[in-house]
Backbone as XML, in Angstrom:
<?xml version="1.0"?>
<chain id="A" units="angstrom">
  <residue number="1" name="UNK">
    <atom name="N" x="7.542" y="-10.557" z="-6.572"/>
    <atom name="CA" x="6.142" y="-10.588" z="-6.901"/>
    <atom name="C" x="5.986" y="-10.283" z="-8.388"/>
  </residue>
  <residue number="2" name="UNK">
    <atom name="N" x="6.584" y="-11.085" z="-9.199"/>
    <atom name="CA" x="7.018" y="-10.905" z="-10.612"/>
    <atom name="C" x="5.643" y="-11.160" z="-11.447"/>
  </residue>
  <residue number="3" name="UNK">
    <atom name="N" x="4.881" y="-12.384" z="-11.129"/>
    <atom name="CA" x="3.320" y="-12.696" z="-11.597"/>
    <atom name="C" x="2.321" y="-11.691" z="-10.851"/>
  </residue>
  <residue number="4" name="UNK">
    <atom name="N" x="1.260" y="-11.491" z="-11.750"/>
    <atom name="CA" x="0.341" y="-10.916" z="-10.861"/>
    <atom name="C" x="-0.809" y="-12.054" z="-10.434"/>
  </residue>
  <residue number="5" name="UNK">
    <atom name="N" x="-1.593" y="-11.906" z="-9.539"/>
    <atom name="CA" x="-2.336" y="-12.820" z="-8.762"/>
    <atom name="C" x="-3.725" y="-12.558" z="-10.126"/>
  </residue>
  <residue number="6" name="UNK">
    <atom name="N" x="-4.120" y="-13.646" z="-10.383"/>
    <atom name="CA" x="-5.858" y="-13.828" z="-10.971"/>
    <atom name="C" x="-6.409" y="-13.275" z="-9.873"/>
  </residue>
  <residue number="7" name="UNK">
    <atom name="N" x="-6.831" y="-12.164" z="-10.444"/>
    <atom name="CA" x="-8.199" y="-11.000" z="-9.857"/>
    <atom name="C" x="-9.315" y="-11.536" z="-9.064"/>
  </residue>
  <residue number="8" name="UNK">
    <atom name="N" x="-9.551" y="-11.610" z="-8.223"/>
    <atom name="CA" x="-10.701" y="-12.185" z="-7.695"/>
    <atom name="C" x="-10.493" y="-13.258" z="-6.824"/>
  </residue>
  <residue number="9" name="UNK">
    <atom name="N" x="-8.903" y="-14.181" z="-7.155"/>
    <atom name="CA" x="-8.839" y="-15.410" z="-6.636"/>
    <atom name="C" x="-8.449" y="-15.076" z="-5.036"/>
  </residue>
  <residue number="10" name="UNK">
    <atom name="N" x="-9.322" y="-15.731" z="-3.992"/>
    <atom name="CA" x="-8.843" y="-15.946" z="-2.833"/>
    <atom name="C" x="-7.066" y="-16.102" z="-2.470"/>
  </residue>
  <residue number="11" name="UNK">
    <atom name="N" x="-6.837" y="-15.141" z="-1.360"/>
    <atom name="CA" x="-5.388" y="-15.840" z="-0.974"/>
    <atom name="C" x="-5.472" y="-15.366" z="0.327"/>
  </residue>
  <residue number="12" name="UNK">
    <atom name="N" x="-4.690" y="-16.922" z="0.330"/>
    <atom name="CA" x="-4.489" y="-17.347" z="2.233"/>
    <atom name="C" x="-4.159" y="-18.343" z="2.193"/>
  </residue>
  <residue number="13" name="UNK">
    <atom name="N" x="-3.582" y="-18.344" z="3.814"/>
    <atom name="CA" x="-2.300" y="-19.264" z="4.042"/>
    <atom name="C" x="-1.124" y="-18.778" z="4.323"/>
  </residue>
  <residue number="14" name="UNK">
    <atom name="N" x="0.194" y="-19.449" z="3.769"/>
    <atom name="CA" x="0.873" y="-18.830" z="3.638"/>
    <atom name="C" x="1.441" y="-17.497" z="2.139"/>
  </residue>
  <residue number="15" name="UNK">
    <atom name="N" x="0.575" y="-18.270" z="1.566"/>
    <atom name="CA" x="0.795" y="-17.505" z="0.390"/>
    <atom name="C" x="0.374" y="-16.074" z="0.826"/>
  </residue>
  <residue number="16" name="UNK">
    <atom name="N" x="-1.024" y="-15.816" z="1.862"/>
    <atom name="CA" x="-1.541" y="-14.413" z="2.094"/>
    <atom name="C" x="0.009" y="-14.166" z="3.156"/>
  </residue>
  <residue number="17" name="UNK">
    <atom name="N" x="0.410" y="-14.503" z="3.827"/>
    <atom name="CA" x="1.486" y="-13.873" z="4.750"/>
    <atom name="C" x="2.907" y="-13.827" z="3.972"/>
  </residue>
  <residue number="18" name="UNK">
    <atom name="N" x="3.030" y="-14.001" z="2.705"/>
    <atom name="CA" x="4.215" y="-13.767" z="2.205"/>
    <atom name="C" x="3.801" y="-12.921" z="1.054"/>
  </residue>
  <residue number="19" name="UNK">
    <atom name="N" x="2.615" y="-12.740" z="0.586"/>
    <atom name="CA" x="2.105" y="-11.372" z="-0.038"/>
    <atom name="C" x="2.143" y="-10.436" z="0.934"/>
  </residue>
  <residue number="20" name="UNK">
    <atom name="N" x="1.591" y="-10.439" z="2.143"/>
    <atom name="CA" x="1.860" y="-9.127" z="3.037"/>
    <atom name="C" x="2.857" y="-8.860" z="3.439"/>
  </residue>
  <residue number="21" name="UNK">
    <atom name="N" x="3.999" y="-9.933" z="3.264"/>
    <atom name="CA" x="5.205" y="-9.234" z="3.463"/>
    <atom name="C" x="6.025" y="-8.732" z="2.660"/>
  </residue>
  <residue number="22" name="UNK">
    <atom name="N" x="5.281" y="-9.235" z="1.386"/>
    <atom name="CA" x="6.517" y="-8.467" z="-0.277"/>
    <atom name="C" x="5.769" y="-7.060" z="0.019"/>
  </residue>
  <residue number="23" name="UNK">
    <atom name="N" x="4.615" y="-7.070" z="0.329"/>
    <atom name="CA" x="3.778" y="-5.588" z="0.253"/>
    <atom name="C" x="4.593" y="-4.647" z="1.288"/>
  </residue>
  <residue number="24" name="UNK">
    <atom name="N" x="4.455" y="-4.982" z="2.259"/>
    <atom name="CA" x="4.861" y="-4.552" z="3.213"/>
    <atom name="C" x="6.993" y="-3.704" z="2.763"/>
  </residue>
  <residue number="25" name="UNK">
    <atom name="N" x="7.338" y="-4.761" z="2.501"/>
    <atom name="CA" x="8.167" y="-4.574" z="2.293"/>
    <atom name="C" x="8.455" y="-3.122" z="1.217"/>
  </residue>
  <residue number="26" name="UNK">
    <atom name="N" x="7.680" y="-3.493" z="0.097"/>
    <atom name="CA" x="7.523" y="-2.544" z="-0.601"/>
    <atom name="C" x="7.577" y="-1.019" z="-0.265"/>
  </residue>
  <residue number="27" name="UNK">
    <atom name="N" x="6.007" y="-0.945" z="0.277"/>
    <atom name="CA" x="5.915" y="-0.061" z="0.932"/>
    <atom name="C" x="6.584" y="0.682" z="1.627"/>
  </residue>
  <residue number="28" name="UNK">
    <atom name="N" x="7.120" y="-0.128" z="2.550"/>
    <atom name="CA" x="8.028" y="1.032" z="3.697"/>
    <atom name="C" x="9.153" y="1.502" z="2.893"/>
  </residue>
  <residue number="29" name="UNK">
    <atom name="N" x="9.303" y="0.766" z="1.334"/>
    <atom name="CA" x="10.570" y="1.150" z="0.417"/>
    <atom name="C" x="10.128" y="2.239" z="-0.272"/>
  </residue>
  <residue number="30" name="UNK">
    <atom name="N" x="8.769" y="3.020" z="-0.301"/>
    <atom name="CA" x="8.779" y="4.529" z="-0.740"/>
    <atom name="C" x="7.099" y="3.809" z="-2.057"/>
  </residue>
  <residue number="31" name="UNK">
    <atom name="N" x="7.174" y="2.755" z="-1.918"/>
    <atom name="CA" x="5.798" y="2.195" z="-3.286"/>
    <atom name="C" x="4.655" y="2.527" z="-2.693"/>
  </residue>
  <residue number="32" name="UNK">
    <atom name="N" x="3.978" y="3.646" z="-3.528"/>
    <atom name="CA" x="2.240" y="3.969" z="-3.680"/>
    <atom name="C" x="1.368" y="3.009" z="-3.200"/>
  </residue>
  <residue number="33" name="UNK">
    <atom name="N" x="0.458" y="2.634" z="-2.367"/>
    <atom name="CA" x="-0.611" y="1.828" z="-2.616"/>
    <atom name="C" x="-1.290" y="1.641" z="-3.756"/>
  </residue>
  <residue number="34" name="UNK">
    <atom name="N" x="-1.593" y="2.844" z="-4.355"/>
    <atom name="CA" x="-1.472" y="2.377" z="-5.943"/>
    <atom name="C" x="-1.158" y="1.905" z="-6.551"/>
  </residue>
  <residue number="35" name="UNK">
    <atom name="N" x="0.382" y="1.997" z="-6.599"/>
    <atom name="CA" x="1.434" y="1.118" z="-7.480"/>
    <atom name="C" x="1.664" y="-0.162" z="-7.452"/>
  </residue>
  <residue number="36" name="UNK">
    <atom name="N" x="1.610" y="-0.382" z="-5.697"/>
    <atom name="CA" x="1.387" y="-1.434" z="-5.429"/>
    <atom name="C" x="0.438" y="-2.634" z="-5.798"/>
  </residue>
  <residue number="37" name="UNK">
    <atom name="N" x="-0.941" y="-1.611" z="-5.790"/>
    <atom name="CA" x="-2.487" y="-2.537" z="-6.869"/>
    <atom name="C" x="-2.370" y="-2.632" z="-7.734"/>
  </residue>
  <residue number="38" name="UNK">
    <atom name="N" x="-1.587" y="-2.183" z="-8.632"/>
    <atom name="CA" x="-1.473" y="-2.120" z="-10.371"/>
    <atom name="C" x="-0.553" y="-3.010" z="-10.463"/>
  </residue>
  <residue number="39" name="UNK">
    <atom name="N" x="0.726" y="-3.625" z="-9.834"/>
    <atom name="CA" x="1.509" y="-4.204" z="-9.659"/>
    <atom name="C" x="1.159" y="-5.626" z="-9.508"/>
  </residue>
  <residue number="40" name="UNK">
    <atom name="N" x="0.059" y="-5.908" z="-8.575"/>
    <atom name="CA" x="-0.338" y="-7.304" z="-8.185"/>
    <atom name="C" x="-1.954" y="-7.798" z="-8.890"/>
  </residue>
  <residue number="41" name="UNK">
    <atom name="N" x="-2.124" y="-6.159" z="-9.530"/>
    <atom name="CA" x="-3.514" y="-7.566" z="-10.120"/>
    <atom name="C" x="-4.571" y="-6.770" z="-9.233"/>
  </residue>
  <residue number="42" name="UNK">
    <atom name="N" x="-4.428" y="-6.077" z="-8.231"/>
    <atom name="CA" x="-5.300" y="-5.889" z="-6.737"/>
    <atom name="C" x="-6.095" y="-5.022" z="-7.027"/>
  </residue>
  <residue number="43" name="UNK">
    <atom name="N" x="-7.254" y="-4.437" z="-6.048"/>
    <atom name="CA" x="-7.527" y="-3.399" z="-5.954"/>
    <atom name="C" x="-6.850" y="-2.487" z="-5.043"/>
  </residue>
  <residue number="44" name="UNK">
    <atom name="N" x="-6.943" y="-1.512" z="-5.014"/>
    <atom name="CA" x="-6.520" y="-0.347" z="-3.778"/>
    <atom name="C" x="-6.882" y="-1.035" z="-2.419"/>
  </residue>
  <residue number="45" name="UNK">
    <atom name="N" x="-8.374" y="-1.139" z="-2.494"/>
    <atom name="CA" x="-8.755" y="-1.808" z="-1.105"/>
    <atom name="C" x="-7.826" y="-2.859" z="-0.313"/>
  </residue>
  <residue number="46" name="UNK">
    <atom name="N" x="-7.891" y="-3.807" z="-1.209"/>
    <atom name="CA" x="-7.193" y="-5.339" z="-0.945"/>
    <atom name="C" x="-5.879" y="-5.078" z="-0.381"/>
  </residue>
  <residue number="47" name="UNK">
    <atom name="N" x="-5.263" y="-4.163" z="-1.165"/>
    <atom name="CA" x="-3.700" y="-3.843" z="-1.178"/>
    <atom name="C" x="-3.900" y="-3.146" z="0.952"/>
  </residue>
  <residue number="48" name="UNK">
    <atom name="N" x="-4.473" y="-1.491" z="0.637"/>
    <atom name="CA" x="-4.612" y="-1.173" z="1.897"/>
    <atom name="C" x="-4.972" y="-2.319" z="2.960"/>
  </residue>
  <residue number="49" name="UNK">
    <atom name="N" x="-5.974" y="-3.162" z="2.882"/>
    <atom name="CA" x="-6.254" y="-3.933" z="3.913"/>
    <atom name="C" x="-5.005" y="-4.907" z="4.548"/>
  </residue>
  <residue number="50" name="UNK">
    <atom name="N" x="-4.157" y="-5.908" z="3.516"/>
    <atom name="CA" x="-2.986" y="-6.626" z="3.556"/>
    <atom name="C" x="-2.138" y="-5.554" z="4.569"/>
  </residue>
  <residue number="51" name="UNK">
    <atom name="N" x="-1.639" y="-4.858" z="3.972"/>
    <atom name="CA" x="-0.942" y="-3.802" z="4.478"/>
    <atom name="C" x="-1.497" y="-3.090" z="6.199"/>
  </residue>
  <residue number="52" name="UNK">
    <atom name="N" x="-2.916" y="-3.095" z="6.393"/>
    <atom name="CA" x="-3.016" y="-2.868" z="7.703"/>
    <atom name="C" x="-3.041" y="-4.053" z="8.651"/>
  </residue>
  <residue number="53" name="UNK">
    <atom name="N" x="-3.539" y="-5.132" z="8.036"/>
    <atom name="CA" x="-3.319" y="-6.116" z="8.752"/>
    <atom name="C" x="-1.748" y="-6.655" z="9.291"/>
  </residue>
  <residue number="54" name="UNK">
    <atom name="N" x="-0.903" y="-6.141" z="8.414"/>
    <atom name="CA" x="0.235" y="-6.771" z="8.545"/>
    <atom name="C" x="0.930" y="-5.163" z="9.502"/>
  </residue>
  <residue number="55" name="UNK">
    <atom name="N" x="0.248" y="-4.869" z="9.997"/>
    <atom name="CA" x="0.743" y="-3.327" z="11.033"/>
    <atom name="C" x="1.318" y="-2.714" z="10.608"/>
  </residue>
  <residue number="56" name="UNK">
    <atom name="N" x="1.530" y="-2.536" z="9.168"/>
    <atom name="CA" x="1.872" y="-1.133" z="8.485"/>
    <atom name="C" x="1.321" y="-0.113" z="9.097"/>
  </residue>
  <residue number="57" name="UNK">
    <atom name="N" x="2.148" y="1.207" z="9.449"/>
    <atom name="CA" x="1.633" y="2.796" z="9.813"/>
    <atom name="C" x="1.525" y="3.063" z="8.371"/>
  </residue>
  <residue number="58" name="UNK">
    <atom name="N" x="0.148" y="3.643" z="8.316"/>
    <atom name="CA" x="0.274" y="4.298" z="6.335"/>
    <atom name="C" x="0.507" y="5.243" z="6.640"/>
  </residue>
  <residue number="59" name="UNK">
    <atom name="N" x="1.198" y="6.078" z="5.374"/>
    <atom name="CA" x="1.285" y="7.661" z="5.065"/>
    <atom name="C" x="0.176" y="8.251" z="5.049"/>
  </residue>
  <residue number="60" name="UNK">
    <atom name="N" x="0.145" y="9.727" z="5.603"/>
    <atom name="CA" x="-0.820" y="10.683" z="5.190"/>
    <atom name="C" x="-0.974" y="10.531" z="3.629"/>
  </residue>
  <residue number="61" name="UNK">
    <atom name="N" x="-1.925" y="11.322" z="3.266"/>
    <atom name="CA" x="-2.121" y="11.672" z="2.137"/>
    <atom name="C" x="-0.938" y="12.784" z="1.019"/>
  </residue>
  <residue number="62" name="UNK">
    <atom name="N" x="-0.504" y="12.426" z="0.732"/>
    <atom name="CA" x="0.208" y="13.540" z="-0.851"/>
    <atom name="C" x="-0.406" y="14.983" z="-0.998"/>
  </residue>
  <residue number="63" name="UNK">
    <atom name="N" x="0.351" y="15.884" z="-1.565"/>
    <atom name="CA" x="-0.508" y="17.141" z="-2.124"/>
    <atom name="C" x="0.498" y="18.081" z="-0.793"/>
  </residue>
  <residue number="64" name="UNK">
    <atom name="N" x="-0.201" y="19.388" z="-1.204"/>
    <atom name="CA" x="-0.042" y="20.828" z="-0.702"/>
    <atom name="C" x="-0.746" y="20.651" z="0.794"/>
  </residue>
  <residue number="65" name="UNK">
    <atom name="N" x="0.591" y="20.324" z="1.847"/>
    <atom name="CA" x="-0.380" y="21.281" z="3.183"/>
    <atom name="C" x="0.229" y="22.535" z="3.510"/>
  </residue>
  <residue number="66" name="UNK">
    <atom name="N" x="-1.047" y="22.912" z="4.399"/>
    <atom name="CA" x="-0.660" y="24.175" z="4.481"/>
    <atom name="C" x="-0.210" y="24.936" z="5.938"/>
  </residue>
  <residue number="67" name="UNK">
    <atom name="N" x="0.666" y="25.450" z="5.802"/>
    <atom name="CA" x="1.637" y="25.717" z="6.773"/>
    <atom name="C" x="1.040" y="27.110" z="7.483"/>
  </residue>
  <residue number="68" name="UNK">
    <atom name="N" x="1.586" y="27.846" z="8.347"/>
    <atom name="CA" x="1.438" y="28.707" z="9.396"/>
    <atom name="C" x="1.413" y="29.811" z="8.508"/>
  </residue>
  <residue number="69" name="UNK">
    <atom name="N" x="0.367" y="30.605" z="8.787"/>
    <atom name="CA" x="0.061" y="31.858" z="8.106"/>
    <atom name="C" x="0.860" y="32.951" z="7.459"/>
  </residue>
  <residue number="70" name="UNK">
    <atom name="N" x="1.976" y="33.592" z="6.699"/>
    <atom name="CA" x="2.800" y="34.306" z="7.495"/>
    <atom name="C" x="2.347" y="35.491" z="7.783"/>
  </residue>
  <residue number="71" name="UNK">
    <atom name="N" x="2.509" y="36.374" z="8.478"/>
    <atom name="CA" x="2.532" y="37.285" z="8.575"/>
    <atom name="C" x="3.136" y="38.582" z="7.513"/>
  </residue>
  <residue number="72" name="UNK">
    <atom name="N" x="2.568" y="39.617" z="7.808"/>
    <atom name="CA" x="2.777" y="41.009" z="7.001"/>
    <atom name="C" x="3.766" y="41.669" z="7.782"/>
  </residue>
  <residue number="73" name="UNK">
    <atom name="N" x="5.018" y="42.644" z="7.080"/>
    <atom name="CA" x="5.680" y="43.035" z="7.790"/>
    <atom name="C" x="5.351" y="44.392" z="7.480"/>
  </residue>
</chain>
């Protein structure tokens, strides 16, 4: 996915099922949805949507969770 797609331009066909599968691919290889939109030209949206359509499980969200209280000894 070396070109990026003109912004705005419709895709479908096969061209949309072999974008959801470089995405796809991507993805499950450790790539941001972010990275992924900055990569193709996309928005976030576009990118997430491809990606659910094509039955990607997404990741939780990034950052600090927070774990089991500890206790005082």
């Amino acid at each position: 996915m070396a070109e990026t797609l003109k912004k705005g331009s419709r895709v479908t066909g096969a061209a949309r099922e072999k974008l959801a599968a470089d995405l796809k691919k991507k993805y499950d290889g450790g790539a941001s949805i972010r990275a992924l939109a900055e990569e193709t030209g996309r928005s976030y949206g576009f990118v997430h949507r491809m990606l659910s359509e094509s039955g990607v499980v997404l990741r939780g969200r990034g950052g600090a969770t927070r774990g089991k209280k500890a206790t005082s000894a």
